[in-house]
C-alpha positions in Angstrom: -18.6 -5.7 -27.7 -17.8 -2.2 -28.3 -18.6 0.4 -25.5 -21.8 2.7 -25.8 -21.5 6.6 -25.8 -24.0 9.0 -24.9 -23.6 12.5 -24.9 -25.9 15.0 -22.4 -25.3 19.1 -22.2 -25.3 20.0 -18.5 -26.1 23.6 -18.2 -24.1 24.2 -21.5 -20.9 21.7 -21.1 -21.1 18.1 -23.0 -20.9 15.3 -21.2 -20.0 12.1 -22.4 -21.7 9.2 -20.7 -20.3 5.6 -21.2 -22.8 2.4 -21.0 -25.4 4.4 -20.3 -28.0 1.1 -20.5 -25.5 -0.5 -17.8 -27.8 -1.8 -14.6 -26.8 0.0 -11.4 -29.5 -1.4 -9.4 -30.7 -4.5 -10.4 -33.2 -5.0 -7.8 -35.4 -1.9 -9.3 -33.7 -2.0 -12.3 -32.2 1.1 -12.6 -29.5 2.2 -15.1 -26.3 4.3 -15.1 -28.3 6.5 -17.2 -31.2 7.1 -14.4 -28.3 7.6 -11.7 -27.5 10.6 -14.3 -30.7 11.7 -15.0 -31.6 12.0 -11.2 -28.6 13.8 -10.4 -29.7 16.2 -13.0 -33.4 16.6 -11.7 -31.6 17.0 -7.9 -28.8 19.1 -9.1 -28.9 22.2 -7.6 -29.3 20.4 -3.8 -26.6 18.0 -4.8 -24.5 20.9 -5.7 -25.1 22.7 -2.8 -23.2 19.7 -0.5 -20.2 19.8 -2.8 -20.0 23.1 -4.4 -16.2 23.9 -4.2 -15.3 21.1 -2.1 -13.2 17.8 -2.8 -14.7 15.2 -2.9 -14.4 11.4 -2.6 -15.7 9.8 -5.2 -17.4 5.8 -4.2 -17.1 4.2 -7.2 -19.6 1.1 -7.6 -18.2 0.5 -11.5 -20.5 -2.4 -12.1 -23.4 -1.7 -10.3 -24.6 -2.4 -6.6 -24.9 -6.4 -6.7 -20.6 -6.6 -6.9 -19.3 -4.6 -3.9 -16.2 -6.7 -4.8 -15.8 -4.0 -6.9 -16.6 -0.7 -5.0 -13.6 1.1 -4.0 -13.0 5.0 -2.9 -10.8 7.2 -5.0 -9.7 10.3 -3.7 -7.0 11.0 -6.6 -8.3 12.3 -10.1 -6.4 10.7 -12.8 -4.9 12.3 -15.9 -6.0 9.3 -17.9 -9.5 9.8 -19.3 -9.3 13.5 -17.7 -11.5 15.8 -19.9 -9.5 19.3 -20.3 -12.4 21.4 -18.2 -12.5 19.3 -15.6 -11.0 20.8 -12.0 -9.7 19.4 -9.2 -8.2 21.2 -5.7 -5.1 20.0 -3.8 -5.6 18.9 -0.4 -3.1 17.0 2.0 -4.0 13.8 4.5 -3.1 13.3 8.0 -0.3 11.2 7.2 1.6 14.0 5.3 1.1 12.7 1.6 -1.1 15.1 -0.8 -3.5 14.8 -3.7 -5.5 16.3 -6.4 -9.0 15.4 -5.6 -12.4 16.3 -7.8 -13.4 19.8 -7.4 -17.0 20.1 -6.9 -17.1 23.3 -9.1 -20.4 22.5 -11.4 -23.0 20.1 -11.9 -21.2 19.1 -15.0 -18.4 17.7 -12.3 -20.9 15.6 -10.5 -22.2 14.2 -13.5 -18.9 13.6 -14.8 -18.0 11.7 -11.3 -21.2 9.4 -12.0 -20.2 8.7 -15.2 -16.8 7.2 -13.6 -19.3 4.9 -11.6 -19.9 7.1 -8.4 -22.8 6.5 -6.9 -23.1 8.3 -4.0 -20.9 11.7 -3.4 -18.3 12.1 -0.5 -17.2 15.8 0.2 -15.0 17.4 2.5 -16.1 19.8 4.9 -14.0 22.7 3.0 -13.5 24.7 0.4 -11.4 24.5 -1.9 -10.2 28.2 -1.6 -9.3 27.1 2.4 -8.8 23.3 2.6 -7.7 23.7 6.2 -10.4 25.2 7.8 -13.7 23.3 8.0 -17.4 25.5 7.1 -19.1 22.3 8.5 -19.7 20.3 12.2 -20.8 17.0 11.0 -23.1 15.0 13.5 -23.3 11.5 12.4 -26.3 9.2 14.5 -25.1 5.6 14.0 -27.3 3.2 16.0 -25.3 0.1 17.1 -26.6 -3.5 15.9 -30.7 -3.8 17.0 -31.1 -0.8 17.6 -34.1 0.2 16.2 -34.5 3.3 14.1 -37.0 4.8 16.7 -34.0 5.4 18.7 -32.7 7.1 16.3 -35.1 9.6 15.8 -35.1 10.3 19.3 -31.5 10.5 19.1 -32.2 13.4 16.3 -34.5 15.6 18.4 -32.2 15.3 21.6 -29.2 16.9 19.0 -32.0 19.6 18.1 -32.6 20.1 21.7 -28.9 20.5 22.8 -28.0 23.1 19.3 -31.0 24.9 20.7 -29.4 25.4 23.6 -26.1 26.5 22.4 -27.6 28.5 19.6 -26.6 26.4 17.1 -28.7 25.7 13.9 -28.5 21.8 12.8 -30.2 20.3 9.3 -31.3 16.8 9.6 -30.6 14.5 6.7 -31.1 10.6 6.5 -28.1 8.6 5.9 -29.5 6.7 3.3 -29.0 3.9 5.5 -29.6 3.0 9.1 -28.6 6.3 10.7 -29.2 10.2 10.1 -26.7 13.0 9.5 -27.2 16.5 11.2 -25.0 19.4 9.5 -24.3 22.8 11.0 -22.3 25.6 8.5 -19.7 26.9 11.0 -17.6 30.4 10.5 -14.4 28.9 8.8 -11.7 30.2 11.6 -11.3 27.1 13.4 -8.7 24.2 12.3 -9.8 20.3 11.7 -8.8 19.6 15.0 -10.9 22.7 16.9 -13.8 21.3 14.8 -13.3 17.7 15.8 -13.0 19.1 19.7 -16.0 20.4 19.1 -18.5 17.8 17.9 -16.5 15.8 20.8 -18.0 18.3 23.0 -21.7 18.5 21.4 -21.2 15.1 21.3 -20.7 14.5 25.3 -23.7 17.0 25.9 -25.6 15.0 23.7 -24.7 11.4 25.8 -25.8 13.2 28.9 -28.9 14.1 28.3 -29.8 10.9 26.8 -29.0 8.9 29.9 -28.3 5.8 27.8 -29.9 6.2 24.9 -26.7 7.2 22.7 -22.8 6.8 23.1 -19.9 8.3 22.5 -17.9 5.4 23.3 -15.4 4.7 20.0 -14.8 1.1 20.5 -17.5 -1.1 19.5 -17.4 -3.5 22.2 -18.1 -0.5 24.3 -21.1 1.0 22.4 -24.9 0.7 23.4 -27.5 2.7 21.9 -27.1 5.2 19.2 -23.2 5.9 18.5 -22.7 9.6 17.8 -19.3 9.7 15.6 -17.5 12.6 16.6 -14.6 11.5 14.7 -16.5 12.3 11.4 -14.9 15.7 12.0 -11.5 14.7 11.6 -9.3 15.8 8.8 -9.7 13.5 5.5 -12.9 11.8 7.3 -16.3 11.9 4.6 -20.0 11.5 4.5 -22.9 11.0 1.7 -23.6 14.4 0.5 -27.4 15.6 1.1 -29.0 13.8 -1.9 -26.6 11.9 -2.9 -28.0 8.1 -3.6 -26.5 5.0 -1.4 -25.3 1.7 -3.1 -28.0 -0.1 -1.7 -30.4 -2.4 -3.4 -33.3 0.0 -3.4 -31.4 2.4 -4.3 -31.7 4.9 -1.5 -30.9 8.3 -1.5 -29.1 10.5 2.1 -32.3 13.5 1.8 -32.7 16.3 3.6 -35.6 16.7 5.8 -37.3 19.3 8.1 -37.2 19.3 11.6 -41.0 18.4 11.9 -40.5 15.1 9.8 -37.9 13.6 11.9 -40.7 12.1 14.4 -42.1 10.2 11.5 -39.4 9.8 9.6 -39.0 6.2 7.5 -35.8 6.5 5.2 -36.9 3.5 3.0 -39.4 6.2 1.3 -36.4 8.5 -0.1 -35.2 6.5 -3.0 -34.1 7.4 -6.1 -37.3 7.6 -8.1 -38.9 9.3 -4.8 -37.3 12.2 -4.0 -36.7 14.3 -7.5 -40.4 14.8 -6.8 -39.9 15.9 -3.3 -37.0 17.9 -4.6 -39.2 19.8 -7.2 -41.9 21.1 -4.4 -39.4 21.0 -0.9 -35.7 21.5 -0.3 -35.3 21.4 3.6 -31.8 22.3 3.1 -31.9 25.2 0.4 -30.9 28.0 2.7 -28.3 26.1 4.9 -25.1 28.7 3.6 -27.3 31.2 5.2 -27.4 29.4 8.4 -23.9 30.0 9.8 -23.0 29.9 13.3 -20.0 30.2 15.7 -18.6 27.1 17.1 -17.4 29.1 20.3 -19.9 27.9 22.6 -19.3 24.4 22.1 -15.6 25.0 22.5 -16.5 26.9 26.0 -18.0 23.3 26.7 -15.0 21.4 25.7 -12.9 23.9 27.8 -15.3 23.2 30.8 -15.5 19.7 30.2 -11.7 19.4 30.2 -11.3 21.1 33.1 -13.4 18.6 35.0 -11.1 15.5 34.0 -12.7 14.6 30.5 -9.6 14.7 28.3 -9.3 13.6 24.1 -11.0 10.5 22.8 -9.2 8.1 20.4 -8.7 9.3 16.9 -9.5 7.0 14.1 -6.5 4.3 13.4 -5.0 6.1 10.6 -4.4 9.1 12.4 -1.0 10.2 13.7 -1.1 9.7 17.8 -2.3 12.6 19.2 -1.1 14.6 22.0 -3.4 13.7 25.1 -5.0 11.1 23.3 -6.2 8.3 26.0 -4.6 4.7 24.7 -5.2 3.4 21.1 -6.2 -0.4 22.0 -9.7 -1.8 23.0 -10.1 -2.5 26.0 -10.6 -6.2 26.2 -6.7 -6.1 24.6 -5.2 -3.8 26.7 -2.8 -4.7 29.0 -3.6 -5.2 32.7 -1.9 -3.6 35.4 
């Protein structure tokens, strides 16, 4: 059966759309072609998380219901490579380098769905500085049972501590189980001043929840609500703020405000949901005008180091690290 072409202008450059009648979400039944036309109704806040940045692309090619075929591609490929189409060089922890999508227009995003991309996974960069992160990423995972109460308690105990080191956080469901809090940083500070960072915010964080979050990295370890410092590490992604999830309802990682986070019940941002959210409220519209200094959180780190708390293990692909405590969990690890 020969393949069906649909061509859309986005704000005045022609994009061709392949099987656009191909299900996406069987559940809700929701086509390739409503994954476009949402992206289009949300564009300039889906923009707004990639604009200039690389980005991962998560490719779901034949819809949710076969994750056997989801994969990531960082790589753009010449093959099928329209001639406007821009990409940005950027190089990975272990030393190898790649051209990745350059989140330049809505046309590029729209392009990237096209290819089967459901949701959108930037870097925190731009493209005109790859090495120097604009972005602290706080990612609230809650471990298995934890109920999503926890994590909205979790949330305001971030708020509370950012507060306190003058800090200005934007809330975002995952799309999933958790919720994502980003802060625009002055882009001075390396991938690995970053990281110490959101280690540090991250330790704060644990103590003033007295239990009710972690930053313990290995699972068997973990209680509570996991907050992922490592999220901050070089070639390290999330869902960009509305960008939709490969779930079956086809949920989508939305901004909220501050004051909605008590109440807050992710199954209500979905694909159909939010454009009409997005058309009356954008919690995150003026978050480039938000920027801060990451220099009181790395005051923290110095303090904390200087009382004994060294590194924290990296993730496993990265290089060991100098300081970094051992890189086994500790029901492996050697006894003395």
């Amino acid at each position: 059966m020969p393949t069906k072409y649909e061509f859309i202008d986005v704000e005045g450059q022609e994009v061709r759309i392949s099987n656009p009648d191909k299900v996406f979400f069987p559940e809700p039944g929701l086509t390739k072609m409503d994954l476009v036309q949402y992206y289009l109704a949300v564009g300039a806040g889906a923009l707004r998380g990639c604009h200039h940045r690389p980005v991962v692309m998560y490719r779901w090619p034949n819809g949710v219901d076969q994750p056997e075929d989801a994969f990531y591609q960082k790589r753009v490929l010449d093959k099928g490579r329209p001639e406007w189409l821009e990409s940005v060089l950027v190089r990975f922890p272990s030393g190898r380098s790649a051209e990745m999508l350059a989140g330049v227009d809505l046309a590029h995003l729209i392009w990237a769905v096209n290819m089967g991309c459901i949701d959108l996974n930037p870097w925190p960069v731009r493209r005109d500085d790859v090495d120097h992160p604009d972005e602290l990423r706080v990612d609230l995972d809650p471990t298995p049972g934890i109920p999503y109460s926890d994590v909205r308690l979790a949330a305001a105990l971030v708020k509370e501590t950012l507060d306190d080191f003058s800090l200005t956080g934007f809330p975002k469901t995952s799309g999933k189980r958790g919720l994502h809090i980003y802060i625009r940083v002055e882009r001075q500070w390396s991938f690995t001043e970053v990281r110490r960072a959101a280690l540090a915010l991250a330790r704060e964080v644990e103590r003033r929840g007295k239990g009710l979050t972690t930053t313990a990295w290995w699972k068997e370890e973990r209680h509570g609500v996991f907050v992922d410092y490592n999220q901050n590490a070089r070639d390290r992604t999330i869902a960009s703020a509305y960008s939709v999830r490969p779930t079956a309802d086809a949920r989508v990682s939305c901004p909220v405000q501050w004051n909605e986070v008590a109440d807050l019940v992710p199954e209500e941002f979905t694909l159909r949901t939010v454009p009409e959210r997005f058309a009356e409220l954008d919690p995150s519209a003026d978050i480039d005008d938000s920027v801060c200094s990451l220099q009181p959180l790395l005051d923290l780190a110095a303090r904390d180091e200087a009382g004994g708390l060294g590194d924290a293990p990296w993730p496993p692909h990265f290089p060991k690290q100098q300081n970094e405590p051992a890189r086994v969990q500790p029901s492996k690890r050697k006894k003395a």
